[in-house]
N, C-alpha and C positions, 0 to 999 in steps of 0.2 A: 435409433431413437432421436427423435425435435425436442429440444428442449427450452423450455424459455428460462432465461436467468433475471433474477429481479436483485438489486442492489440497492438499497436505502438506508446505510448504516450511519451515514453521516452528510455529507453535506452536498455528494453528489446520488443524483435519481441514474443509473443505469439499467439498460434493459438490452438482450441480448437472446440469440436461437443458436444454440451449438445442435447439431449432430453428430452422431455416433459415427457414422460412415463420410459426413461429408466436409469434417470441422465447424467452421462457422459461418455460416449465413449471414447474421446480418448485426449488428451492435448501434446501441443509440445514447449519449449521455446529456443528459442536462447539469451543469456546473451554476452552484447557489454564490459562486465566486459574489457576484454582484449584492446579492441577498445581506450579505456578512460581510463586507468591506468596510463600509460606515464603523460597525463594529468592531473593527479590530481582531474578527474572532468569528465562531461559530456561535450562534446564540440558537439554541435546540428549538425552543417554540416554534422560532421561525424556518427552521430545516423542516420540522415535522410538515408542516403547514403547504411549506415548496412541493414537497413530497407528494401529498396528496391531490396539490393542482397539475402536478406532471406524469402520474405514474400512468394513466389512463392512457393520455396522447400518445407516450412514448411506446406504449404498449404496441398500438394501432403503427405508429411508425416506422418500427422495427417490424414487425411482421409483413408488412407492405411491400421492404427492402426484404425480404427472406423473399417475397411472393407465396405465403402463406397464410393460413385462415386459423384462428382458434381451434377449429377442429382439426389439423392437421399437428397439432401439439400432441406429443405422449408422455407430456410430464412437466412438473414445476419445480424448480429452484428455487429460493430465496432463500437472503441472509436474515438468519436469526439472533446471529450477534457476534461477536461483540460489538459494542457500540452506544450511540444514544436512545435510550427507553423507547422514546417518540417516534422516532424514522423506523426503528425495528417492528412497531407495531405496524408503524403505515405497511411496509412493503408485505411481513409478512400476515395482516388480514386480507390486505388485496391479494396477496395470492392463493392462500389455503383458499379462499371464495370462489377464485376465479376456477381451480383446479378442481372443487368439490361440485360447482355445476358444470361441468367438463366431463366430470367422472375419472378424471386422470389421477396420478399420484404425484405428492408433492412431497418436498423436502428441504427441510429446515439445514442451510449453510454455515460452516465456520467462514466467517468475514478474513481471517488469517491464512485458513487455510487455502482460499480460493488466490492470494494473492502467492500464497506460496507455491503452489501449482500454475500460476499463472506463464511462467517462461517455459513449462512444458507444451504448451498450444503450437506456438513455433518450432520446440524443438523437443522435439516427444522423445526422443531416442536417448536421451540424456543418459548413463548410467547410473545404478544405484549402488551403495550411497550418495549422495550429495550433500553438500554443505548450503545450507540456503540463509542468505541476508535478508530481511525482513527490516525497512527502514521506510518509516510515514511517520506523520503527526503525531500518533499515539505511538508507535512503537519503535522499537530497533530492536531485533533481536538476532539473535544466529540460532541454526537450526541443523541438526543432522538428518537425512529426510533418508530412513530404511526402506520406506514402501508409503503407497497410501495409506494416513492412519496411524503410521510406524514414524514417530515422530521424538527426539528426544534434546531439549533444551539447553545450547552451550552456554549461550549468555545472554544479558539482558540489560536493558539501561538501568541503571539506581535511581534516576531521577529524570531529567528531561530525557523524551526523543531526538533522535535528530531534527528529526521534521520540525519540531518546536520550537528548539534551538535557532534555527531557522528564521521561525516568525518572530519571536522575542526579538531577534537580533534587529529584522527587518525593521521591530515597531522602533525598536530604541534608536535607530539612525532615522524613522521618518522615512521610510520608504513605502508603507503601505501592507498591506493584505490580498495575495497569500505572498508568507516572505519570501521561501524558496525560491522563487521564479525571481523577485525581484532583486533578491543576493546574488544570484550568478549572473545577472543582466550587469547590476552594476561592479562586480568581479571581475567583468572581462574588461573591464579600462582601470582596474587597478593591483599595484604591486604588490604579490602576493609574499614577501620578503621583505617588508617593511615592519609590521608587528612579531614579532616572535610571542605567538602565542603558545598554549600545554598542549602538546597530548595526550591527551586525559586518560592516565590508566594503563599508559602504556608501557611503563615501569614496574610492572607489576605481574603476576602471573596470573593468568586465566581467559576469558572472552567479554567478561561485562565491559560495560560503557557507561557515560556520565559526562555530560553535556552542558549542565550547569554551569560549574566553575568558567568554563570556555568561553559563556555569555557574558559571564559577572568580568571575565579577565578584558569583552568587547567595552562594556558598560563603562569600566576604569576608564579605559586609553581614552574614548570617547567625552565621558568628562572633563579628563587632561586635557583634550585641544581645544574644548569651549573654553576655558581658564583659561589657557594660552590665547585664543581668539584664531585659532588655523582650523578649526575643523571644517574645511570649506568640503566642495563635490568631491575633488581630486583624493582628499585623507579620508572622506565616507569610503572612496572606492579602493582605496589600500584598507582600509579596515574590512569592508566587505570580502573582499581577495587574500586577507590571512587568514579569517575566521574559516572562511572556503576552505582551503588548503590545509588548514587544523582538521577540521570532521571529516575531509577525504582522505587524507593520510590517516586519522586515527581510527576508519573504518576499514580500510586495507590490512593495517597493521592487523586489526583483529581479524580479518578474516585470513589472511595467513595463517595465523595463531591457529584457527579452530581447524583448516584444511592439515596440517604439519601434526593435529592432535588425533586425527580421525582417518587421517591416509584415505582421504574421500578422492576421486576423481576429475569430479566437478564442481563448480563452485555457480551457483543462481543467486539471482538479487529481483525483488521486487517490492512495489511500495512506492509512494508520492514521490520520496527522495532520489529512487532509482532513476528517475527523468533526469536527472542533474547531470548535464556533459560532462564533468570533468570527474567526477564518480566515475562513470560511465567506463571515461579511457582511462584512468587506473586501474580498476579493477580488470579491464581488458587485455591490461599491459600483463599484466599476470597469468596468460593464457600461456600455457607450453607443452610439449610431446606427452605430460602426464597429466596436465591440468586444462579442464574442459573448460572457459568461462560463460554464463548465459544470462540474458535478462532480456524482458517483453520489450517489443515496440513500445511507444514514447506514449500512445493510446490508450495502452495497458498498463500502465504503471501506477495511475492513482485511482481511486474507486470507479470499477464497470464491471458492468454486467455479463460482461464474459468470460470473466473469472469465473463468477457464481454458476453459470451456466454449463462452464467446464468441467468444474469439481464436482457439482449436482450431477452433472451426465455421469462420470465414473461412480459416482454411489449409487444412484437409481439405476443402473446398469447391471449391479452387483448387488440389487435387489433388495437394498433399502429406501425405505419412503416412512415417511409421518405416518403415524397408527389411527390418528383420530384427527379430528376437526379441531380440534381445539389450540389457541395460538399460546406457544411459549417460545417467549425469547430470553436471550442468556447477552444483557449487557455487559458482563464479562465470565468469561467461558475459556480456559486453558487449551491451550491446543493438547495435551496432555490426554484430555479425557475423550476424545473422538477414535471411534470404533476402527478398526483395520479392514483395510478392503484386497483382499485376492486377486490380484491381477493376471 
């Protein structure tokens, strides 16, 4: 089966062809980075809006790089949510449309679940169970992943994402949008052993997370050197490089927590955050004779279409597809409530 994956759940347009026999063909993203910088932020009208002037092109694009035709498609993907109102509408009328003069079968995506399947593409073979880290903008969560479908909830943020955390942090020194990228840019020229920041929750038993405090503890110190008259480039970049060091550490910790609770095998990550180098090699450093560690190329990590396109194949594979024409999206949707798939 060709499958085309359509992605519009928030701020990036992705579009992508998985097959069933042959992996992936070909993936294409357009990033609204530009769009929402000014901003500080994601402002929906105008995601929607991007959405609509690129889903077309991208379409044509990625199938061009597959060397395929519309008619050579046997099926549709997209994300139905969760996410923003707006973009969910965009992506999923353009495609129930495109699929219904096609004559093909289409299928409405969890936006979570595609990213949580997403480090299975590279490495399929993973064992089951896994413990799956789930860390972007909107979320952070841990996951215990029984089967496609078979999904069951360790923990969860109480209040920011990391991903969030992130940008907050980012606006509050002045560095710009999106933070992430901008925090470990300026991390890596500074002392990550200068601020003793919390790890937040980490006293505590269970899997959740809470990211707030961590901020408000940047927002203090940060204060403090303006009063003092030091908070020059150099103390941004030690505050930058402890904050860093706080939410890596404190998302290690927990995912020890939830692998030592579940005697899983493996441990996955995926999500805006997972791009982060230095997540990256902690979590990595936790690989041993019983522990599998995995997470997607650096391509795959924040919203695309070949996620969508991934997870769609395994469901329309297994012989579900949308019943009717008609568009429903699920701005927020539990991963809890999606159907189990037989592998």
């Amino acid at each position: 089966m060709r499958i085309l994956g359509i992605e519009t759940s928030c701020d990036e347009t992705g579009l992508a062809v998985y097959c069933t026999d042959s992996g992936l063909l070909a993936h294409r993203v357009h990033s609204q980075i530009d769009v929402h910088a000014h901003y500080g932020g994601v402002v929906p009208e105008l995601a929607s809006r991007d959405h609509v002037r690129y889903v077309r092109p991208l379409v044509d694009e990625t199938l061009e790089a597959a060397n395929l035709s519309v008619r050579d498609l046997d099926g549709i993907a997209y994300t139905t949510g969760p996410g923003l109102l707006g973009a969910l509408l965009v992506g999923s009328s353009f495609a129930k449309s495109l699929a219904w003069s096609l004559g093909i079968p289409a299928l409405g995506v969890h936006h979570m679940e595609g990213h949580l399947l997403a480090p299975l593409m590279e490495t399929p073979d993973l064992p089951l169970p896994f413990v799956a880290l789930l860390v972007s903008g909107g979320h952070t969560q841990l996951v215990l992943v029984e089967g496609i479908g078979r999904y069951r909830l360790l923990g969860t943020t109480l209040d920011d994402a990391a991903g969030e955390a992130f940008d907050k942090t980012a606006k509050l020194l002045e560095l710009g949008y999106p933070g992430g990228p901008k925090i470990a840019a300026l991390a890596a020229d500074g002392d990550a052993t200068r601020f003793q920041f919390a790890r937040p929750m980490t006293d505590r038993p269970g899997c959740d997370f809470s990211f707030s405090g961590l901020k408000t503890q940047v927002l203090t110190e940060a204060r403090r050197l303006v009063a003092e008259g030091t908070l020059d480039q150099a103390a941004k970049a030690d505050l930058a490089a402890s904050f860093q060091a706080a939410v890596v550490e404190t998302l290690v910790i927990k995912c020890q927590r939830a692998v030592e609770q579940t005697a899983a095998s493996a441990l996955v990550m995926s999500g805006g955050v997972s791009a982060n180098v230095s997540l990256r090699q902690a979590l990595k450093a936790l690989e041993s004779d019983g522990l599998t560690v995995a997470y997607p190329a650096p391509e795959f990590c924040t919203d695309n279409g070949a996620m969508i396109a991934y997870a769609g194949a395994l469901r329309l594979a297994s012989g579900q597809q949308d019943t009717d024409a008609s568009i429903h999206i699920r701005p927020r949707w539990p991963l809890a409530e999606l159907p189990e798939v037989a592998l």
